[in-house]
N, CA, C and O atoms as a GROMACS GRO file, in nm:
protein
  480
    1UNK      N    1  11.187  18.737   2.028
    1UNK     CA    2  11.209  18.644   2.137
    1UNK      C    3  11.262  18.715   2.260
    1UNK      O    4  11.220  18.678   2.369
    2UNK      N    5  11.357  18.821   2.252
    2UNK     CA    6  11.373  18.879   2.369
    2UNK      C    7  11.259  18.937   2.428
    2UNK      O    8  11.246  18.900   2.545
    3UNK      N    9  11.191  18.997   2.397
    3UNK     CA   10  11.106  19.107   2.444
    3UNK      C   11  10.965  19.010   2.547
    3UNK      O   12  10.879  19.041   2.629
    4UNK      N   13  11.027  18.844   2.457
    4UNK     CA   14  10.954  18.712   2.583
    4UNK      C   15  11.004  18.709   2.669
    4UNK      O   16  10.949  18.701   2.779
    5UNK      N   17  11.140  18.716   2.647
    5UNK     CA   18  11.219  18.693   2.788
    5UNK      C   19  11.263  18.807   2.877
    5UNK      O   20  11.338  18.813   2.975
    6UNK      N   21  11.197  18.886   2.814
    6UNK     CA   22  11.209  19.050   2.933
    6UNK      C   23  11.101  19.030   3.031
    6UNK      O   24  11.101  19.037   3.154
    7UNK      N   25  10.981  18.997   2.919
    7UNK     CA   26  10.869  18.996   3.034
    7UNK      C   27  10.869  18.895   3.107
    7UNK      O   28  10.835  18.913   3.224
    8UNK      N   29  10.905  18.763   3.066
    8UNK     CA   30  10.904  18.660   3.136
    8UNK      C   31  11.034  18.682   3.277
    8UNK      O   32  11.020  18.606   3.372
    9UNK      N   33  11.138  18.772   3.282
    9UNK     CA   34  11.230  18.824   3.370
    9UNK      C   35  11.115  18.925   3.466
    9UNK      O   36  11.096  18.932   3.587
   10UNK      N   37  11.076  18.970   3.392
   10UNK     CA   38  10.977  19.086   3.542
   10UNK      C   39  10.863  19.028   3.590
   10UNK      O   40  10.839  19.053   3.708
   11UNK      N   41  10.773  18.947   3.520
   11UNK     CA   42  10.696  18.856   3.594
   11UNK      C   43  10.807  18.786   3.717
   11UNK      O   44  10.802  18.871   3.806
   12UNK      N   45  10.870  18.714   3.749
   12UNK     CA   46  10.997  18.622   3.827
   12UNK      C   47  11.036  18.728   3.883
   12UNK      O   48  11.004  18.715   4.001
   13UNK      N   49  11.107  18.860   3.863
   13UNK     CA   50  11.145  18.959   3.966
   13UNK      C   51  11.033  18.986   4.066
   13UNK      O   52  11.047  18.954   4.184
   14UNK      N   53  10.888  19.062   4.007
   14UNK     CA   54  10.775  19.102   4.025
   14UNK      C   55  10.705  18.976   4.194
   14UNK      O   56  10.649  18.994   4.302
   15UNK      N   57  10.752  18.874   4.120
   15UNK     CA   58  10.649  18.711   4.164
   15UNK      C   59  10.770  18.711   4.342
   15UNK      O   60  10.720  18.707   4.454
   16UNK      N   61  10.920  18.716   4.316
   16UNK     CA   62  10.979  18.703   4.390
   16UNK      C   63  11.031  18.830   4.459
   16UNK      O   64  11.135  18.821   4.524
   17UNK      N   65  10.963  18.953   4.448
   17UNK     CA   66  10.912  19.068   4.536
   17UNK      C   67  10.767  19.066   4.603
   17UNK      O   68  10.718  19.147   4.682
   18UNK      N   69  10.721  18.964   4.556
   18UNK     CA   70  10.567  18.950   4.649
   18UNK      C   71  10.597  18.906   4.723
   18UNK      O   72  10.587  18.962   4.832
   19UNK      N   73  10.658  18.762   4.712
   19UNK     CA   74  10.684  18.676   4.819
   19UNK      C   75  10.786  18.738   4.920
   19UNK      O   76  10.751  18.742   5.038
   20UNK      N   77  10.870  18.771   4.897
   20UNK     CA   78  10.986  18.820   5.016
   20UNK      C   79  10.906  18.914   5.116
   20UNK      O   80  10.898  18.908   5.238
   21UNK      N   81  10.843  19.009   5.017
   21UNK     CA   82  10.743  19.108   5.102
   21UNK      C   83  10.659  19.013   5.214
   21UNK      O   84  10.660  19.033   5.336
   22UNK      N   85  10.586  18.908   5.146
   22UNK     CA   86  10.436  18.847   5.241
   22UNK      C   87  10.549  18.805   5.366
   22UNK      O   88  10.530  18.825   5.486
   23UNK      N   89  10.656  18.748   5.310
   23UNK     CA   90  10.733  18.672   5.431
   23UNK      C   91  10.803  18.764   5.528
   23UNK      O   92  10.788  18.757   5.650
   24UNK      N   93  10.877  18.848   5.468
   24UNK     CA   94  10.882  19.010   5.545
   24UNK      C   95  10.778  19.025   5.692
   24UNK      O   96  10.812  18.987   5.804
   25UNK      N   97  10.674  19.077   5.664
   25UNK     CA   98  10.542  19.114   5.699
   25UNK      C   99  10.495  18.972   5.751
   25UNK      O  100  10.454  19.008   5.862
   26UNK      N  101  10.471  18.822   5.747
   26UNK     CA  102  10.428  18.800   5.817
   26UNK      C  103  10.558  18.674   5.932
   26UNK      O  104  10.528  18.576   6.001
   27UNK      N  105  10.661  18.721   5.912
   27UNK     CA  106  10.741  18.656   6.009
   27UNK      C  107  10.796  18.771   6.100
   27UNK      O  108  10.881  18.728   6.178
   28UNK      N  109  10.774  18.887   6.110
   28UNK     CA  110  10.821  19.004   6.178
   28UNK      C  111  10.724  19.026   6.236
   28UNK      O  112  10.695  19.146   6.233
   29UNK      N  113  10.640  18.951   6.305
   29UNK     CA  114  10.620  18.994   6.451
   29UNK      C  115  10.551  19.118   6.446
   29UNK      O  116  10.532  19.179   6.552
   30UNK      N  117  10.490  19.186   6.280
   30UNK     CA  118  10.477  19.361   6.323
   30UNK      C  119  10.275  19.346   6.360
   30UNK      O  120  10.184  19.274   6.321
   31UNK      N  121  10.287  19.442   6.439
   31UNK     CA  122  10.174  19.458   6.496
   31UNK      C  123  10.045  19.490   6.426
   31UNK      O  124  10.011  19.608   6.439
   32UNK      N  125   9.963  19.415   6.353
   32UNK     CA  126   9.872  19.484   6.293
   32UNK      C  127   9.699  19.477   6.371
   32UNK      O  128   9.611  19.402   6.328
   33UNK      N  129   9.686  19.550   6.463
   33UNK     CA  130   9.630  19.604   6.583
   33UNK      C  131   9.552  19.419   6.627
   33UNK      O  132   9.611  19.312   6.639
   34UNK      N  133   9.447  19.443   6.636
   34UNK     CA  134   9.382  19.332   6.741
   34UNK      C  135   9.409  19.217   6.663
   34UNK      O  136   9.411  19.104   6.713
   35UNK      N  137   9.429  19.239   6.540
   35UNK     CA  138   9.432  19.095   6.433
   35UNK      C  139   9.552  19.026   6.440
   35UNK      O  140   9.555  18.930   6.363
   36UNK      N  141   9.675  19.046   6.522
   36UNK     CA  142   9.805  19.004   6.512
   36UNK      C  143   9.884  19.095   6.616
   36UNK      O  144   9.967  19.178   6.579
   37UNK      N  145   9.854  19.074   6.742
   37UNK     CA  146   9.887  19.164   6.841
   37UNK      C  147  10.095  19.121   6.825
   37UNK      O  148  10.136  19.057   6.728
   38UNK      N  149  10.138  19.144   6.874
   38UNK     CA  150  10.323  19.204   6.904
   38UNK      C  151  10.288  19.081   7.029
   38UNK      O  152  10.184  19.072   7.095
   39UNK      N  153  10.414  18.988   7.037
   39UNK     CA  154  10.438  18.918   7.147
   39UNK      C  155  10.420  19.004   7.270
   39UNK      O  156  10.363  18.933   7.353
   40UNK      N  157  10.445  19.137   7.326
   40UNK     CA  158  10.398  19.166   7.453
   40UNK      C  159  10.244  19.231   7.463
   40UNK      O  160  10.207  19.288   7.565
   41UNK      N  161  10.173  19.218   7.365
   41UNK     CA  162  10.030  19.231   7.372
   41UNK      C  163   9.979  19.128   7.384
   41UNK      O  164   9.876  19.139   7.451
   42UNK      N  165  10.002  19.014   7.346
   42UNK     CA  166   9.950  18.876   7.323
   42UNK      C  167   9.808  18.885   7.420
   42UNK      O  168   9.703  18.850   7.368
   43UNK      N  169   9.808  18.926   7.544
   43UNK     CA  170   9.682  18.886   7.611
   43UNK      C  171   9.584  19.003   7.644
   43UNK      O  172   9.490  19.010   7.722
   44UNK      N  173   9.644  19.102   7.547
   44UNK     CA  174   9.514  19.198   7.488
   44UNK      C  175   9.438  19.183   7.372
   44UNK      O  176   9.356  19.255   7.314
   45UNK      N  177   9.474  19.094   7.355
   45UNK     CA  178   9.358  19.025   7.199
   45UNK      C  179   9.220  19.078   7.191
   45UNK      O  180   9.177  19.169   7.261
   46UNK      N  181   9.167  19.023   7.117
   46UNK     CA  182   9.030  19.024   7.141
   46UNK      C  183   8.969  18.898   7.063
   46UNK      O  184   9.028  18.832   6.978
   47UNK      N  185   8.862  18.882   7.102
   47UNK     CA  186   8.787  18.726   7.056
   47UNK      C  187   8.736  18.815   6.880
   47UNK      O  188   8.733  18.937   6.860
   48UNK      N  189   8.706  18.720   6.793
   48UNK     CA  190   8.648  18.738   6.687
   48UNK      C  191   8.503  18.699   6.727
   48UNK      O  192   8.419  18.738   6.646
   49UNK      N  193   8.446  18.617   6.856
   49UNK     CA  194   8.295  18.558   6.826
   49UNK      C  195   8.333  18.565   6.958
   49UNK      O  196   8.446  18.580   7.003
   50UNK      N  197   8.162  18.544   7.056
   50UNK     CA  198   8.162  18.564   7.181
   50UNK      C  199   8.170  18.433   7.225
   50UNK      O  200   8.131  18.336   7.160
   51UNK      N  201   8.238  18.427   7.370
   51UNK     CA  202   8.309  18.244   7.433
   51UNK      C  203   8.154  18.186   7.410
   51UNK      O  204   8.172  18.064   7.400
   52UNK      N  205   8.033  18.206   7.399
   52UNK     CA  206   7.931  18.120   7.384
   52UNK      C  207   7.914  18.063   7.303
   52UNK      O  208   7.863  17.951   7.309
   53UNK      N  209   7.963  18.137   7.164
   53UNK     CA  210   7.976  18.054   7.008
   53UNK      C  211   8.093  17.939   7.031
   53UNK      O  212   8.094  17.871   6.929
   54UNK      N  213   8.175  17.898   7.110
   54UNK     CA  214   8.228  17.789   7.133
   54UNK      C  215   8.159  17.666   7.133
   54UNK      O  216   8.053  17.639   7.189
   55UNK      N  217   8.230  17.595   7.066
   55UNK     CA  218   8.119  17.446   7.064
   55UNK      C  219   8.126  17.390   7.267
   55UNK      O  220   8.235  17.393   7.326
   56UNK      N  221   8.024  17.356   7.326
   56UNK     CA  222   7.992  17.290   7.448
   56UNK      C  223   8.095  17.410   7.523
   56UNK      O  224   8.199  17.365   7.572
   57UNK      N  225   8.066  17.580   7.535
   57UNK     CA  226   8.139  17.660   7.611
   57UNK      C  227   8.110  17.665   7.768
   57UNK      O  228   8.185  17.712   7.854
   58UNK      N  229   7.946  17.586   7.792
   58UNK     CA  230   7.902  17.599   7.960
   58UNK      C  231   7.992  17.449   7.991
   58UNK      O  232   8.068  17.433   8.087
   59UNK      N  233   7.961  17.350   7.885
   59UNK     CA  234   8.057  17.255   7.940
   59UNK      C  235   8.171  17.230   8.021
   59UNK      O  236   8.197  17.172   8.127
   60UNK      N  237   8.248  17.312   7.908
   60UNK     CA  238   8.367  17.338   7.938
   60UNK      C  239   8.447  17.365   8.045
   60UNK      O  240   8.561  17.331   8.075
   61UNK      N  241   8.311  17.480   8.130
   61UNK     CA  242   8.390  17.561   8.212
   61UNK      C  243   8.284  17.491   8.369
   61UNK      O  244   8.175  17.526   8.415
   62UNK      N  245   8.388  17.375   8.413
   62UNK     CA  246   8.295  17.359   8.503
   62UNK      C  247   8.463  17.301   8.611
   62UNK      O  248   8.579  17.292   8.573
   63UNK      N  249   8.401  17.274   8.746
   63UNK     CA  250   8.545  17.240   8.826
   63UNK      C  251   8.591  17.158   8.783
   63UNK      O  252   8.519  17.072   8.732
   64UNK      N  253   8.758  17.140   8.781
   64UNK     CA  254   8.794  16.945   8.802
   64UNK      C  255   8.768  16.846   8.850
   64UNK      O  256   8.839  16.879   8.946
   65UNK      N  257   8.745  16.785   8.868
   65UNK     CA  258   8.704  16.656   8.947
   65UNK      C  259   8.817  16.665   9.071
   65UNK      O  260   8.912  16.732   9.031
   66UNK      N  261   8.833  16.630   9.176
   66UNK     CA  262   8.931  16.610   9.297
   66UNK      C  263   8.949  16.476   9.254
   66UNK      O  264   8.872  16.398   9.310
   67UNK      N  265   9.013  16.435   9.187
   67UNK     CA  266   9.044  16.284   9.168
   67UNK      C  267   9.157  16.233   9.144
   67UNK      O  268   9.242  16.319   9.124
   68UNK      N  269   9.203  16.101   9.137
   68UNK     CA  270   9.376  16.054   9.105
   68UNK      C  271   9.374  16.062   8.974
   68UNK      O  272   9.317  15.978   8.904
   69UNK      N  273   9.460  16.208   8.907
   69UNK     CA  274   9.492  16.140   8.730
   69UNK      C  275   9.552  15.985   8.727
   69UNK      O  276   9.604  15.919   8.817
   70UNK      N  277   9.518  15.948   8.554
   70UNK     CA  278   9.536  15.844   8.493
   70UNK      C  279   9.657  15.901   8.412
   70UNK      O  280   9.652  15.989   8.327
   71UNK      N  281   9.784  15.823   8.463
   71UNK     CA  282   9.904  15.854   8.338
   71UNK      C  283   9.838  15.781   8.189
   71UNK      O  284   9.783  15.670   8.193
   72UNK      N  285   9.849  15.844   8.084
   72UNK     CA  286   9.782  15.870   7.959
   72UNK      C  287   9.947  15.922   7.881
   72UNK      O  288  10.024  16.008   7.924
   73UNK      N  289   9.964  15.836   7.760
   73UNK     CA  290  10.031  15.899   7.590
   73UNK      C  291   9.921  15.932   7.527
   73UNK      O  292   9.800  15.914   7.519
   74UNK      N  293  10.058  16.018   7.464
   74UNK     CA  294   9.945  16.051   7.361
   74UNK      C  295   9.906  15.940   7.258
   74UNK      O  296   9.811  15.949   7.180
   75UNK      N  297   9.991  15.834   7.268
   75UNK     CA  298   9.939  15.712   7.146
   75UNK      C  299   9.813  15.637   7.220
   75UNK      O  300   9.727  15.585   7.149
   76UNK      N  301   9.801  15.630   7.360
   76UNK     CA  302   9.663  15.598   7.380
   76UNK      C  303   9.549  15.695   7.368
   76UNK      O  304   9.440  15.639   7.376
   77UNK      N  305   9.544  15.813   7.352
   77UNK     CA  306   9.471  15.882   7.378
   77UNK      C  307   9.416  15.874   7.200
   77UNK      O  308   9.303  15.878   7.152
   78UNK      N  309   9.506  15.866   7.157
   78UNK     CA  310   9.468  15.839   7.001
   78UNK      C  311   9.396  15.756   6.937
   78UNK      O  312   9.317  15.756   6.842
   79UNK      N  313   9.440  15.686   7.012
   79UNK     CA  314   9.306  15.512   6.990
   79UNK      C  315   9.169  15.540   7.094
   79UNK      O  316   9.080  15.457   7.111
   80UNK      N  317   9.174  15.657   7.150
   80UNK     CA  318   9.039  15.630   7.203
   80UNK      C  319   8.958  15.645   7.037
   80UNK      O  320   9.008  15.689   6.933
   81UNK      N  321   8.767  15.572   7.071
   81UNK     CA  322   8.713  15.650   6.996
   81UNK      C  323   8.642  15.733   6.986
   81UNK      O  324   8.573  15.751   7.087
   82UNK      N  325   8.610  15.846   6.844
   82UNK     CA  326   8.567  15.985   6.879
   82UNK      C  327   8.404  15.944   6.953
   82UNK      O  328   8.335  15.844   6.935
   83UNK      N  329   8.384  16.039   7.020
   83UNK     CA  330   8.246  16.072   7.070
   83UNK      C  331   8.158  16.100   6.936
   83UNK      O  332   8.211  16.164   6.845
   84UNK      N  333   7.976  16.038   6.918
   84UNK     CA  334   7.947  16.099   6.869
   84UNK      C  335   7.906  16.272   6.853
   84UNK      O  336   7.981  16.345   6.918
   85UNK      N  337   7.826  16.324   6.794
   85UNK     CA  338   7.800  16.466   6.819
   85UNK      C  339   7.709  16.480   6.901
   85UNK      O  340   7.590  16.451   6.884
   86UNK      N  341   7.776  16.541   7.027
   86UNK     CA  342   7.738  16.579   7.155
   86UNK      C  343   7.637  16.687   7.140
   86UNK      O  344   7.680  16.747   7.041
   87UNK      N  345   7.530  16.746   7.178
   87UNK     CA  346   7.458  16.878   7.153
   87UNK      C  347   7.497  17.014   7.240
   87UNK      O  348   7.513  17.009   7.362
   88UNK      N  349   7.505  17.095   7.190
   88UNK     CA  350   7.578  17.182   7.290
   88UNK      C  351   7.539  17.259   7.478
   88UNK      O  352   7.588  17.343   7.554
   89UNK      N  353   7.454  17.187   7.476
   89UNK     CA  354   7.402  17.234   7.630
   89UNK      C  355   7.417  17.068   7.680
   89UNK      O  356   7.365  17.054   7.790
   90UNK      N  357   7.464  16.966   7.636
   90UNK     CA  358   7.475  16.834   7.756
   90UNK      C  359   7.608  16.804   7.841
   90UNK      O  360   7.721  16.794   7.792
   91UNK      N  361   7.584  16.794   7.939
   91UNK     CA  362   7.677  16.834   8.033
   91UNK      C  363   7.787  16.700   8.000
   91UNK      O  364   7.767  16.602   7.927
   92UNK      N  365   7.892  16.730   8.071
   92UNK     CA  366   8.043  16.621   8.045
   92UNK      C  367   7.961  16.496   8.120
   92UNK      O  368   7.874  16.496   8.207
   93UNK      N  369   8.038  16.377   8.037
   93UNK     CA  370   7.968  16.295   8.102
   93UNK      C  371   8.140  16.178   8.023
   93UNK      O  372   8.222  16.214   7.939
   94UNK      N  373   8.133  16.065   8.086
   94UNK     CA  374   8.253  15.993   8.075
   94UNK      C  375   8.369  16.008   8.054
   94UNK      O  376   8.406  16.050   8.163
   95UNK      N  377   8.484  16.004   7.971
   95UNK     CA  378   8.618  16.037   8.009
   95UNK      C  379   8.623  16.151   7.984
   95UNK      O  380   8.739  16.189   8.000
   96UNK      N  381   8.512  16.286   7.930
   96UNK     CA  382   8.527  16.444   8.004
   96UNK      C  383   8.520  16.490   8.155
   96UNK      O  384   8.546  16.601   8.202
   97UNK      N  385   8.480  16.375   8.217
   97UNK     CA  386   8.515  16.374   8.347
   97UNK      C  387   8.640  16.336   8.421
   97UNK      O  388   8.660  16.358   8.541
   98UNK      N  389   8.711  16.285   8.349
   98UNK     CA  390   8.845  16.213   8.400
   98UNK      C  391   8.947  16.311   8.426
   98UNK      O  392   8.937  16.426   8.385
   99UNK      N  393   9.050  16.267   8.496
   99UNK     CA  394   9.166  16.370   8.487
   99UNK      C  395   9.305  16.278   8.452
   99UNK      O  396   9.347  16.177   8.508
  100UNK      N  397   9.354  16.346   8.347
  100UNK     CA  398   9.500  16.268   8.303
  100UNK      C  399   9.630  16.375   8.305
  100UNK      O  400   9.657  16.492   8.280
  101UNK      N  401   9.705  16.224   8.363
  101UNK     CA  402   9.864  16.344   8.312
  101UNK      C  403   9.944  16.273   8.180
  101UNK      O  404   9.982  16.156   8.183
  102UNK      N  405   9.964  16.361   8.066
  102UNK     CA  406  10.049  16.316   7.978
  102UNK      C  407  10.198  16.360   8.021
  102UNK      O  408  10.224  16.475   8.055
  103UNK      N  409  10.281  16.268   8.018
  103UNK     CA  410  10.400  16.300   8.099
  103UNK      C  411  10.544  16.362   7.951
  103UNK      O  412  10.646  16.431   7.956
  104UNK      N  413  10.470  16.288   7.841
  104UNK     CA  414  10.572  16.393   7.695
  104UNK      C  415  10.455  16.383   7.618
  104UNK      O  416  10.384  16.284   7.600
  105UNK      N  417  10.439  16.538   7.559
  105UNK     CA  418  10.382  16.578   7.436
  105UNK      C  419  10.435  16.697   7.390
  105UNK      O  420  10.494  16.797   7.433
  106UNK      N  421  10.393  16.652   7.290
  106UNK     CA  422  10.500  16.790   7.170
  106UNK      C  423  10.353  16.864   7.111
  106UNK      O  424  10.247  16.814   7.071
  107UNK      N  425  10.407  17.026   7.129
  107UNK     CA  426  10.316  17.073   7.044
  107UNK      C  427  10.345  17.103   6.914
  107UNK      O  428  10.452  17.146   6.872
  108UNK      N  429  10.243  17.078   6.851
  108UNK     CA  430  10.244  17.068   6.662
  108UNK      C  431  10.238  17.214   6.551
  108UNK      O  432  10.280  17.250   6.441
  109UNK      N  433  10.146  17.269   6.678
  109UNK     CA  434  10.144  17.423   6.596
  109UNK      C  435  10.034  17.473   6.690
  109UNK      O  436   9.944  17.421   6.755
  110UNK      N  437  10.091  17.627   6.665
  110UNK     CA  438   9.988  17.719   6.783
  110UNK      C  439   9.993  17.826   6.709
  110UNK      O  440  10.097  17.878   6.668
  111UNK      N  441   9.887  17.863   6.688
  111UNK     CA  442   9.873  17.997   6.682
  111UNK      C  443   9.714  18.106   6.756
  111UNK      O  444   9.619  18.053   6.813
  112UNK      N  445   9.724  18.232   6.737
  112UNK     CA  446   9.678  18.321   6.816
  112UNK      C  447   9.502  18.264   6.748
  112UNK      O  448   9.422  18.181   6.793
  113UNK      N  449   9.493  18.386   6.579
  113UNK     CA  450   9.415  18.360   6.532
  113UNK      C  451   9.392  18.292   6.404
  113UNK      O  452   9.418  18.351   6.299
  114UNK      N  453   9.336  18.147   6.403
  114UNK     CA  454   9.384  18.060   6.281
  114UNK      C  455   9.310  18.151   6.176
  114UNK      O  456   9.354  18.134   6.063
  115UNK      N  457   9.194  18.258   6.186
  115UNK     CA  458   9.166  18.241   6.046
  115UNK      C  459   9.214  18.386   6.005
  115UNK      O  460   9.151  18.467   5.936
  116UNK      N  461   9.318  18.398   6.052
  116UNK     CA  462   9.400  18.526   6.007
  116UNK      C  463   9.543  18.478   5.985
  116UNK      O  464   9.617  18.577   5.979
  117UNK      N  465   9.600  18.383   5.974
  117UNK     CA  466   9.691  18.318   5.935
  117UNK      C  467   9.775  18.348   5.833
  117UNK      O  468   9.702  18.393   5.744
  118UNK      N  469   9.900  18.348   5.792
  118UNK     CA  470   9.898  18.367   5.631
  118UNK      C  471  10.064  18.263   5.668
  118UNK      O  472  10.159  18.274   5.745
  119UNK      N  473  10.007  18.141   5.534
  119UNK     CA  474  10.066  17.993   5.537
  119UNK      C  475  10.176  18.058   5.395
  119UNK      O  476  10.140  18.118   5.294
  120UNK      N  477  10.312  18.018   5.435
  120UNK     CA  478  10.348  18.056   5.252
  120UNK      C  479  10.445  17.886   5.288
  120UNK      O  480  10.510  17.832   5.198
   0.00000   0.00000   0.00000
């Protein structure tokens, strides 16, 4: 029975040296080159896919409208409903034309690159 509970002790040492390590390594900020740049690199990144693989990227990038924003929450903006699936070359057309000011919103989570992430 001991020789269960030896191993069952270094599995649990072993299990809780992985973890301290992953959390180590991914809450320290350390630089692991373009994949996780250091807070004063942040805007030397580099893209993983080119801005065209963006869903509607010509869309996107077109002037503001010169117009009066609409004060907008975020609890209305929530009840709008979704658009169906737009095709990616049709230009903005209804409230992608609009301009709003949300006057409080909280951000939920940000990060650089989501699919380099590591969640513990």
């Amino acid at each position: 029975m001991s020789s269960q509970l030896e191993r069952v002790a270094q599995v649990c040492v072993a299990s809780v040296t992985i973890f301290l390590v992953l959390a180590i390594v991914s809450c320290s900020g350390q630089d692991f080159g373009v994949l996780q740049p250091t807070p004063k690199d942040l805007c030397k990144c580099l893209p993983i896919e080119p801005d065209i693989a963006d869903y509607r990227h010509l869309a996107k990038h077109v002037p503001i409208p010169n117009i009066a924003e609409q004060d907008v929450s975020v609890e209305i903006i929530l009840t709008w409903p979704q658009d169906p699936v737009i095709p990616p070359d049709a230009p903005r057309t209804g409230r992608e034309n609009g301009v709003f000011h949300i006057a409080n919103a909280y951000l939920q989570s940000a990060n650089v690159n989501a699919a380099m992430r590591i969640v513990l």
